[in-house]
Each structure stands twice: as structure tokens, then as C-alpha cells.
N, C-alpha and C positions, 0 to 999 in steps of 0.2 A: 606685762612689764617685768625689766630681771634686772639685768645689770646698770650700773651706776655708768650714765655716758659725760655729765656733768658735773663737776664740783667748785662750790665757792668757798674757799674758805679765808674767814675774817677780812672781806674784800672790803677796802674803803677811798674814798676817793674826794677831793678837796677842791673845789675854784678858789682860787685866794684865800680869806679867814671863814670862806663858806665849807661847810662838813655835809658834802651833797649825801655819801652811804656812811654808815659807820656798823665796820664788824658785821660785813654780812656772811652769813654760812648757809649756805644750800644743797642739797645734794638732787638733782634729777635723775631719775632712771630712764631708762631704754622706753620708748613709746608711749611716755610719760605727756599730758597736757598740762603745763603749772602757768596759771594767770600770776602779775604782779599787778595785785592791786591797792593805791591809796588815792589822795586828792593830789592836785598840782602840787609839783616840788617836792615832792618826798622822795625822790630820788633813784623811782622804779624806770625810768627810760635811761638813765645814768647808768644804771648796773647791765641795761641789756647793751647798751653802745661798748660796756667794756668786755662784754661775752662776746659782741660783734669784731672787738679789735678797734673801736672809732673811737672810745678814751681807755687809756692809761689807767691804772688800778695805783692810786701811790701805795697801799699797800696789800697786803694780802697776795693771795696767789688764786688763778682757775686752771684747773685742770681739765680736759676732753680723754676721756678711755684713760687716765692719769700719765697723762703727756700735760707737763705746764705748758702753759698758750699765750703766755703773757706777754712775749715777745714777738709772738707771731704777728705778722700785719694781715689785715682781715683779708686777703687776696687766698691766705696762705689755712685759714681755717675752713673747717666744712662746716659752713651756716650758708642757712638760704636767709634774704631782710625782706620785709616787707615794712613799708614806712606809710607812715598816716598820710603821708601828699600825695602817694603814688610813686612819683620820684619815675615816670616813661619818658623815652629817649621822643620829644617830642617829633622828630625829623624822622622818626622809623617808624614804619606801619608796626601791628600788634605782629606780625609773623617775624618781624627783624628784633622787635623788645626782647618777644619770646627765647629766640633763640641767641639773644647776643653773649651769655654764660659761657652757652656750648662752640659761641665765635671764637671768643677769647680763648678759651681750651682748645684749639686747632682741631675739631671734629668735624667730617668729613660736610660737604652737603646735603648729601642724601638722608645723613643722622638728623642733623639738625632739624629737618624738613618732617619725618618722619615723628622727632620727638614734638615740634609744635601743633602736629595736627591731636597727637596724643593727647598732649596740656590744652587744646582747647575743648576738647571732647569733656574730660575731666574738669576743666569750671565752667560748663557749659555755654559755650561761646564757640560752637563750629561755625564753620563762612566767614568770619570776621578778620579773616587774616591780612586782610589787603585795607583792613581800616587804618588810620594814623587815630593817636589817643584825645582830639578835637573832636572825631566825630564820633567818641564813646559817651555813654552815661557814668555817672560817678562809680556806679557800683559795675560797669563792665570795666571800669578801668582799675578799678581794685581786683580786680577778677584775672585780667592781663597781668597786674604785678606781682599776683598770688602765684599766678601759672610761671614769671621769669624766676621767680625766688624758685622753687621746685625744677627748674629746666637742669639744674645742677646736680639735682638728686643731694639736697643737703641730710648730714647725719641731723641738722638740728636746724626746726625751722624756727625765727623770729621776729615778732610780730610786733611793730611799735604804734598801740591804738590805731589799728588798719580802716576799723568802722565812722571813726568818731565825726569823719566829715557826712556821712550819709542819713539820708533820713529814715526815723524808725523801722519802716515795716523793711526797708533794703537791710540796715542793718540785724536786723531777726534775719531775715532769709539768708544772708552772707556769712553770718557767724555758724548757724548748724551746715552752711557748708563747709568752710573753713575746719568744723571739727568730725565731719563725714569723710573730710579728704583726709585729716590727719590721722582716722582709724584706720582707713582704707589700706593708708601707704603706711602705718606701723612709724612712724616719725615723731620725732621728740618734737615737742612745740612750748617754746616760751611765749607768753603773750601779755602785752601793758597795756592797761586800761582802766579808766578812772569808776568804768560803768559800773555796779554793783552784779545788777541783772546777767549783764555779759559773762562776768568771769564767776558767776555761780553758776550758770546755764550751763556753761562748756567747758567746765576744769575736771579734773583730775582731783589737783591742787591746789590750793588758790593761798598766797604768800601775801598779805594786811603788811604794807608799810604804811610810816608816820616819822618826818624828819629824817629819812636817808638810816630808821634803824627796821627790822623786821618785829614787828607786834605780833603775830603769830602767823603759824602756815599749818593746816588742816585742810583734810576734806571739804567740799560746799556745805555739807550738812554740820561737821565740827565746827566751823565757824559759825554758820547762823543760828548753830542751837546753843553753841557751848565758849563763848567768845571768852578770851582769857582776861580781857581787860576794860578799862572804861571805854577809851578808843575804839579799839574793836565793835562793843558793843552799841556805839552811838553813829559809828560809821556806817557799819554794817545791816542796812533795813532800817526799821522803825522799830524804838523800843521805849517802855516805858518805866523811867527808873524813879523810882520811892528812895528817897535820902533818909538814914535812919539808924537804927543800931541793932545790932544781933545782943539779945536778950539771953537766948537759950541755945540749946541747940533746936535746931528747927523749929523756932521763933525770932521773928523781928518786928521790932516798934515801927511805924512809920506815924509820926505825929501822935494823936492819942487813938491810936488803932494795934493791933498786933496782927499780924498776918503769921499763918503756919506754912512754913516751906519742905518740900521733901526735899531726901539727900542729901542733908546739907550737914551730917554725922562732922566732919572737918572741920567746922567751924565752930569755934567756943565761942561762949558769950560775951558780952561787951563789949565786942567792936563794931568802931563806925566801917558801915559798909554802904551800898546800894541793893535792892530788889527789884530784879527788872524780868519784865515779864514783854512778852510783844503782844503787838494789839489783837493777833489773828483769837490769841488762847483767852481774850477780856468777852464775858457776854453779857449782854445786856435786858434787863427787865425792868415792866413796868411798875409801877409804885402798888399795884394792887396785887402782887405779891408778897407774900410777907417773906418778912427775913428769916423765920424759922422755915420756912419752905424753898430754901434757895442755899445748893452747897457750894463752900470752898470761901475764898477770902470775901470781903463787900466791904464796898465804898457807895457813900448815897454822893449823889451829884445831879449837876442840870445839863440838859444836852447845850453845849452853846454851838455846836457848826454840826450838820450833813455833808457831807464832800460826795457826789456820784462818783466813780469811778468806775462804770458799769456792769460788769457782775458784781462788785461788790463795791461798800459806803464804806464810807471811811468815817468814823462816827465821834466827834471829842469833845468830852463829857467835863463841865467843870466841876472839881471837887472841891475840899474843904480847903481854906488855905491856898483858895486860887491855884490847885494843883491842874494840872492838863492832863487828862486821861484820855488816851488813842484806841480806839477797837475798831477793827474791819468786821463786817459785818457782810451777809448775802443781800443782795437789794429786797429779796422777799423777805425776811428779815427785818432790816428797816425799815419798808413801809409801814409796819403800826408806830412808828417813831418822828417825835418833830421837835426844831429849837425852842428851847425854853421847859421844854416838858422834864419832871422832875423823875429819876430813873435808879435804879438799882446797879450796879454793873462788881462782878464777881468771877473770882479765878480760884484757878485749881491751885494747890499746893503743889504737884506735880510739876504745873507750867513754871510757875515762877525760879528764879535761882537767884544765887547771890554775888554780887561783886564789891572786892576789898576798896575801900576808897584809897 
């Protein structure tokens, strides 16, 4: 990844008194994978229709290789789209869908003909040329519309929730193809998606909107380990946050307990904050060990649920104060474990971190 092929800068964009983005700034580089990920309506399929050309930016500016684009009509930008419905020319077999890019660009027959056998080699769907998209499966027909976006050879390809109609295990197998084909071919790729799993799996980048604003953009692992805010962090996995007050430095109160947090030098004492810790770093023990035998923070509590999730339980423990404590556990693990039974459960200092309320 080197040079910078996309930029947004302070992009915003309005339906009537609705503020769908506000002040968005992005930079992508060259061969870059950047997920846009939040819940419905926050505003991440808005920003990619106007990197597309399909809306309007009222304000801010995008730039492509720093050529403004804003006036461009999406005919006229080099993006390949892939859309959540598929969006195939129902009346063309997959060899016509394929190749109707390279139609529109007045490219020879032979080209054409030549490049769809290529693109179906490439999302593995040879022979199927002569099918119409009735007699495909969901996930060959996202496969077909993956292969027309790319028949163009876009600088930048985009991707608006491609999976979301498909069922799980298609959607796992289509996404590491989708991000196998994007190594392959060295191609910038934006991709929205409300999935968590998805756009940690296959980014790059991954850019946390909330309300049409950007909450942070990091790495998969900067986000889920190091999340900058409440949002973030309640969006993002499963987490469990302690309401409370930073005491010291690397002490905080939660009720009548103090928990010792590492790295947390930044933070002075007395403010209200959150400590949140995720379930994976919570373990749990039985009552006949003692607490002088058991390092790092403890909370006494009763298990009230087992959840299977099969290699591992999802375990939540109630504490004092009707608090809810989440810990994943291995199933061999929780087997010596059952509701109602009274339990120990303790984290590292390391694990935990703090967020400003």
C-alpha cells in the first residue's frame, strides 16, 4: 500500500432537516481494504453512493489521485459497485451481465468474450456463461455481480453490504473470496457492512460510524482492543463495562470494590469513567478457591445463564448490585460449571482499560 488514491475531505450530506454524514475526512491509499462499519442509518451506504457519484455531497469535496470528482457523473469515475440485491440485467445470461461494462466501452468481441471467461475462472464459476441470473443461487449471483464490477478493471472497487442477503456459511466463504480477489488484483476496496465479524475478518481498515459522524478508524485489532469511545466500545463485540470513578492512577472504584488497571499513567484521579474489560480476558473459579490464591481483580457472583456456543460458553455471572458479568469460556472449561452455582471470576490489570464517560 503507498500512495493516497482516495480522499474525503469534511464530506457532508443532508435529506431535508436529516444530517445523514457530518464532516467526514478519509484518506485511502493504493491497495487499501477500508470496511464502513455502523448500525442502520448512520450514514456509511450515503458516503459510498457519493464516492460512487449516486448522491451529491452538499458539502465537502472527494478527491480520486487529487482530481476533485464531485462533479463527475458515476459513468465518468473509475469505480467498479457491487450492490446488496445484485442489481443483474435479468434478460442477459451471466456472459452478457459479464461483459456489458466492456459493451458500453465499445470493446471489440473477442475482448469481451475473452475477459468473461477470465472473470468467471476468477470467482469460480466456469461453464455458467449461458445461465440467465433465475437459474443461479444467491451467492452465484453475487459472484456474477462481483465479476461485472471488476470487468471494467476499476481503480477502486465498492461494495454496498454484498453478503447481507446470503446465509452464513455462503457468506464466510464469499467474503475471503471477495478479499483473496482484492489481494490478488492489488485494488482499493471500500466495503459497508453492518456485520462486526465481516469487517474485522477482511479489513485493512475498518472506519466505526454512529449518526452520519466517524467514531473512530483503526486497524481490526486498534478497534477491538483499543476503542476510543463508549460507542465504539459497546458496538464493537461484547464488553463489559464497570460505571465508576478513577481514584488513582491505576485505580478505580466500581461500587465498594477497587480494581488495579495497567497503563493507565493519563489518567488522574476523580473522574467518572467506565472499565471495561471483554469477556474472553474474565476467568472463572470455583468457590473452593480462595481468594488469596487467585491473581488480578475478583468479583464474587452466581452464574445465572450457560449459553453453548460450541467451542466455547458464553458464561454470565450475576454480581453485586445485579451487575451482569459476560465471560467466554472453552466448553472444557465450563463443564465443571452450572446455574446458580456461587463462583469466583477475576481479571488481569493488563486486560482491563479505561473509558472517559
Amino acid at each position: 500500500m503507498g500512495d493516497i488514491v482516495l480522499r474525503l475531505n469534511n464530506v457532508g450530506k443532508r435529506f431535508g432537516k436529516i444530517r445523514a454524514v457530518d464532516g467526514f475526512n478519509l484518506l485511502v491509499k493504493q491497495g487499501e481494504f477500508v470496511s464502513f462499519l455502523g448500525p442502520s442509518g448512520c450514514g456509511k451506504t450515503t458516503v459510498l453512493r457519493c464516492i460512487a457519484g449516486f448522491e451529491q455531497p452538499d458539502e465537502g469535496e472527494i478527491y480520486f489521485r487529487e482530481r476533485n470528482i464531485n462533479s463527475l457523473p458515476p459513468e465518468m469515475r473509475d469505480v467498479g459497485m457491487v450492490f446488496q440485491s445484485y442489481a443483474l440485467f435479468p434478460n442477459m445470461t451471466v456472459a452478457e451481465n459479464i461483459a456489458f461494462p466492456l459493451k458500453i466501452k465499445g470493446r471489440p468481441r473477442h475482448e469481451r468474450q475473452e475477459k468473461v471467461v477470465e472473470l468467471l475462472n476468477l470467482v469460480q464459476l466456469p461453464g455458467l456463461e449461458h445461465r440467465y441470473p433465475s437459474q443461479l443461487s444467491g451467492g452465484q449471483q453475487q459472484r456474477v455481480a462481483l465479476a461485472r464490477a471488476l470487468a471494467k478493471q476499476p481503480a477502486i472497487l465498492l461494495l454496498d453490504e454484498p453478503l447481507s442477503a446470503l446465509d452464513a456459511k455462503i457468506r464466510e466463504e464469499l467474503r475471503n473470496e471477495i478479499r483473496s480477489i482484492q489481494k490478488k488484483l492489488g485494488l482499493t476496496a471500500i466495503y459497508v457492512t453492518h456485520d462486526q465479524e465481516e469487517a474485522l475478518s477482511i479489513s485493512d481498515r475498518v472506519v466505526v460510524m454512529d449518526r452520519g459522524v466517524i467514531q473512530q478508524v483503526g486497524s481490526p485489532i486498534e478497534i477491538y482492543r483499543h476503542p476510543k469511545n463508549l460507542f465504539v466500545a459497546t458496538f464493537i463485540g461484547v464488553m463489559n463495562l464497570f460505571p465508576g470513578r478513577i481514584v488513582d492512577k491505576g485505580v478505580f472504584r466500581w461500587q465498594s470494590s477497587l480494581f488495579r488497571i495497567s497503563n493507565a499513567e493519563k489518567y488522574t484521579g476523580n473522574q467518572e469513567a467506565y472499565l471495561a474489560v471483554r469477556p474472553e480476558s474474565i476467568k472463572i473459579f470455583s468457590p473452593q478457591e480462595t481468594s488469596e490464591s487467585l491473581p488480578g481483580n475478583l468479583l464474587e457472583g452466581v452464574i445465572d445463564m450457560l449459553t453453548f456456543l460450541g467451542a466455547n460458553v458464553r458464561v454470565t455471572v450475576r454480581c453485586q448490585g445485579d451487575f451482569i458479568l459476560r465471560a467466554n469460556l472453552t466448553a472444557e472449561t465450563a463443564d465443571r460449571l452450572e446455574t446458580g452455582q456461587q463462583v469466583l471470576a477475576t481479571f488481569s490489570p493488563e486486560s482491563a482499560f479505561l473509558i472517559l464517560s
